[in-house]
N, C-alpha and C positions, 0 to 999 in steps of 0.2 A: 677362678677360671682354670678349667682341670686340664683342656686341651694346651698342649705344649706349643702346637703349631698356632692357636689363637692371642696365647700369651706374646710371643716372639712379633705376630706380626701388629701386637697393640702399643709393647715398645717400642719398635718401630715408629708407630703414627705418632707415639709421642715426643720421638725425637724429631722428626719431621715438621709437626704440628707448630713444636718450640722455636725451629725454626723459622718457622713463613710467622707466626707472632712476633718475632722479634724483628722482623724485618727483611729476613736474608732469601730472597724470591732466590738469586743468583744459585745457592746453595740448595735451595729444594730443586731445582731443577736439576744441579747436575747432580747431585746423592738421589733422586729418585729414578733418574735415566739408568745409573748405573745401576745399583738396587734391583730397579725393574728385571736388567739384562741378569741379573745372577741370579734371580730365583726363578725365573725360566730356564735358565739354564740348570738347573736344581731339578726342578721340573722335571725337567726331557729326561734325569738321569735317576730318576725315582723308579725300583721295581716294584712297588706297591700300588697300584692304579687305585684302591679304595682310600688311600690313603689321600691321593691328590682329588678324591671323589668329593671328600670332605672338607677338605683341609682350600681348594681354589677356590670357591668364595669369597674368604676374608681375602685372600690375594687380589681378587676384582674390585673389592671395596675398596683396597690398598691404591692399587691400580687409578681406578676414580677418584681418590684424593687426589695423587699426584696429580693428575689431567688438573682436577679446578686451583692446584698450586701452581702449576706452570703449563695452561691452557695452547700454548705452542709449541711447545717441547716435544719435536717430531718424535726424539727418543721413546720418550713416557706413551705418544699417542700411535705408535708402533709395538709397543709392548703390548699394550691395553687392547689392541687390534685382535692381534696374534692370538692371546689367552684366550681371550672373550669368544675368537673364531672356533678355536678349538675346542674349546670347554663347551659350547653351545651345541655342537655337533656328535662330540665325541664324550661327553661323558652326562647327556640330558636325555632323559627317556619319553618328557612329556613336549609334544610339538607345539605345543603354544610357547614354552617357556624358551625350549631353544630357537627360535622365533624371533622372543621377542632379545635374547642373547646375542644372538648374529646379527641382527639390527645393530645393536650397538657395537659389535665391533666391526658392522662394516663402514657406521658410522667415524668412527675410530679413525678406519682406515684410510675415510674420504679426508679426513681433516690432517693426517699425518701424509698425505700425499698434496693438498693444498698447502699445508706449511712447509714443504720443502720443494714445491715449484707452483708460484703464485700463478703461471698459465694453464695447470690442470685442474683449477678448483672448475668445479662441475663438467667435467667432461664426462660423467658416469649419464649423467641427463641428457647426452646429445645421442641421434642419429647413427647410425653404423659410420656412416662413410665420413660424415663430419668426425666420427671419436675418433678413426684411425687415424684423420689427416691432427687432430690436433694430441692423438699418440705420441706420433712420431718426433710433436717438438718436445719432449719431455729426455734430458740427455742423462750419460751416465754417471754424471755426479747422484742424483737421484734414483737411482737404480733398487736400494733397501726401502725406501717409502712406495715404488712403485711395485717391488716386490709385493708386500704386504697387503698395497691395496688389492691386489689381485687375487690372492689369500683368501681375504674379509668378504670378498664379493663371492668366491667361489662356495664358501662356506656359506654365506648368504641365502646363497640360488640355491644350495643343497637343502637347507631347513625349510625353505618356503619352495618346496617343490612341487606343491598345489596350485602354483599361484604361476598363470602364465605370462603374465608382466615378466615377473621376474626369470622365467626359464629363456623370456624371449631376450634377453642381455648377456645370453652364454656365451655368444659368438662375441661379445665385448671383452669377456673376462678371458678368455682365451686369448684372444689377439694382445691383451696385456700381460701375459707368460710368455707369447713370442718375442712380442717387445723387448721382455726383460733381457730373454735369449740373444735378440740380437745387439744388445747395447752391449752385453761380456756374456760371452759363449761361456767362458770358465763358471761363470757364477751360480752357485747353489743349480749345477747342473742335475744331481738324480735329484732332487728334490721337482723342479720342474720336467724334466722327464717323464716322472709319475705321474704329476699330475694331470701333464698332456693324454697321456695313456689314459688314465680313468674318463676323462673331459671323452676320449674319442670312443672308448668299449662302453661307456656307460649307457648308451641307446643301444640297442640292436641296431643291424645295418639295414634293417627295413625301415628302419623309423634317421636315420643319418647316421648312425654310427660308421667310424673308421676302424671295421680293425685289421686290415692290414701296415697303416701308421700307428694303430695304436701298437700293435703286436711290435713293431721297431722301435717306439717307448719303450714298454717295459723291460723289454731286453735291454736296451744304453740307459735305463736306470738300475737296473739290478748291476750291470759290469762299475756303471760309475758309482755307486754304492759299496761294493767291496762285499756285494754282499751281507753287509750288518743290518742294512733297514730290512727288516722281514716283511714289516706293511703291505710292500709293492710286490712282495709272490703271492701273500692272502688277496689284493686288489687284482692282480694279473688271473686268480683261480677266481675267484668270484665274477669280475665284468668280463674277462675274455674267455676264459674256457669252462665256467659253466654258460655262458649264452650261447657259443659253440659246441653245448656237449661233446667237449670234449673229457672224457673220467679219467681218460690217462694223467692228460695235462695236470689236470685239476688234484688229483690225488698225491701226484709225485710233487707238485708244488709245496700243499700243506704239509705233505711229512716231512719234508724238507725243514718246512720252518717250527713244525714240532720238534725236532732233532736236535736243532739250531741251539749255542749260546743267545739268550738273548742281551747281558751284558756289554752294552758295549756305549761309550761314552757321546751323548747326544741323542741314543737312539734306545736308552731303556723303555720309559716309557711306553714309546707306542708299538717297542718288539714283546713286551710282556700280551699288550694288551691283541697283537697281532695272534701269538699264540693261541690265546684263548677263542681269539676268532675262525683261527686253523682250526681247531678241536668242534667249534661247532659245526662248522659247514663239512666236515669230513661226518661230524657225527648223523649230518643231514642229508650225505650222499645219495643214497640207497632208495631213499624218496624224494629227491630232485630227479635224479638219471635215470 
C-alpha cells in the first residue's frame, strides 16, 4: 500500500475494528467522534486540495464504519454529514455521483439531527408552515446537529438542482440557518451569514432573489470573517456582481483574494481552492461582461 494517507487510515480501522470485536461499543464511539472531529479539522487546514481529492474517500469509508459502530453517535453522524456534504459538492465533477454523495449526507444529517432531538425526526417531510411551527421547538442545546442538518440539505438541493422537489424545500433549509441564528446570534456567525447571501444572490431578482439582504450578508460575513474566509468575496463576485454586471465589484473582489494569504487555520482548504476560482472567473471576465 504505497499511499501514506491509505496506510494511516487502514490502521486506524484496525484499531477501531479490534475494538468494537472485543466488545468496547463505549470506546468506538467516543475514539471515532473524536477522530472524526480532527481529521476534518486536518482537512480544513490542508493547502493541497488534490491531495484531499484523493486521499477523502478512504475518510468516507472511515466515516461509514464509525456510523455502523456506533449508529447514534450524533458526533460520528455530524462528521459523516459535513464530509459527505462537502466532498459531494465541492470536489465531484460527475452529477450523478455527487448526487448520489449529498444523499448521503443529508441522510447523515437527518439522523444526526433526530438523534439529538427525538421531536425533529422527519420534520424535513412536513409542510412549510407545519416545519416552521415544529422549527421552532427544537432549542439551543441542539443548536451543532441543527447546524449541519441545514448544511446536508443546502448541499443537497445544490447537487440536485434539476429536480424541483427538492429546490421547492429551499425556503425550509433557509428558515433552519435562521433558526440556528436565532437560538445563539454568536454562533458560527460568517459562516451562516455566507450562506444566507448565496441562499438570497443565487436566483436573480426576477426569478426571487434578495440582493439587497443578500448584499447586507456578505458584507457582515466578510467583517465577521476577519477577512480570512476568501470563499465569500469569490461567492459575493460570482452571485451578486456578476448577476448585477457589476465589473468593478467583481474584479476588485477576486484580486483581492488573488493577493490574499491564503494560510490561515480553519480556512486553508477552501481559501486555496477559492483562489483558484478567483483566477478562473477573472480569467472569464472579458466574455461574461
Amino acid at each position: 500500500m504505497s499511499n501514506p494517507v491509505l496506510k494511516i487510515v487502514s490502521l486506524i480501522l484496525v484499531f477501531l475494528g479490534s475494538a468494537l470485536l472485543a466488545g468496547c461499543a463505549t470506546v468506538m464511539a467516543t475514539a471515532g467522534s473524536g477522530l472524526a472531529g480532527n481529521l476534518n479539522t486536518a482537512i480544513m487546514n490542508q493547502d493541497d486540495p488534490e491531495l484531499v481529492r484523493d486521499g477523502a474517500p478512504a475518510y468516507l469509508l472511515m466515516l461509514d464504519s464509525f456510523v455502523e459502530g456506533a449508529p447514534e453517535n450524533v458526533a460520528v453522524l455530524m462528521a459523516a454529514a459535513e464530509l459527505y456534504s462537502a466532498y459531494g459538492v465541492v470536489f465531484v465533477d460527475d452529477p450523478v455521483r455527487a448526487r448520489k454523495l449529498t444523499n448521503r449526507g443529508r441522510s447523515y444529517g437527518q439522523r444526526a439531527l433526530c438523534g439529538a432531538d427525538k421531536s425533529a425526526c422527519g420534520i424535513w417531510e412536513l409542510n412549510y408552515d407545519d416545519f416552521i411551527n415544529q422549527l421552532n421547538v427544537v432549542g439551543e442545546k441542539n443548536i451543532e446537529a441543527l447546524f449541519t442538518f441545514s448544511l446536508s440539505w443546502i448541499a443537497y438541493i445544490q447537487a440536485h438542482s434539476g429536480d424541483w422537489g427538492a429546490l421547492a424545500k429551499l425556503p425550509q433549509a433557509k428558515a433552519t440557518l435562521i433558526r440556528v441564528q436565532e437560538l445563539d446570534p454568536a454562533y458560527k456567525q460568517a459562516d451562516i451569514e455566507h450562506f444566507l447571501a448565496v441562499l438570497d444572490t443565487i436566483r436573480p431578482p426576477a426569478l426571487g432573489g434578495d440582493f439587497e439582504a443578500g448584499l447586507a450578508h456578505y458584507e457582515r460575513a466578510m467583517s465577521l470573517s476577519g477577512g480570512y474566509d476568501l470563499s465569500i468575496m469569490v461567492d459575493f463576485a460570482r452571485y451578486y456582481a456578476r448577476t448585477l454586471y457589476d465589473r468593478d465589484l467583481h474584479d476588485q473582489l477576486l484580486n483581492e483574494v488573488l493577493t490574499a494569504d491564503p494560510v490561515h487555520t480553519g480556512y486553508t482548504l477552501f481559501n486555496t481552492l477559492a483562489q483558484d476560482e478567483a483566477k478562473r472567473l477573472l480569467d472569464s471576465a472579458d466574455d461574461y461582461f
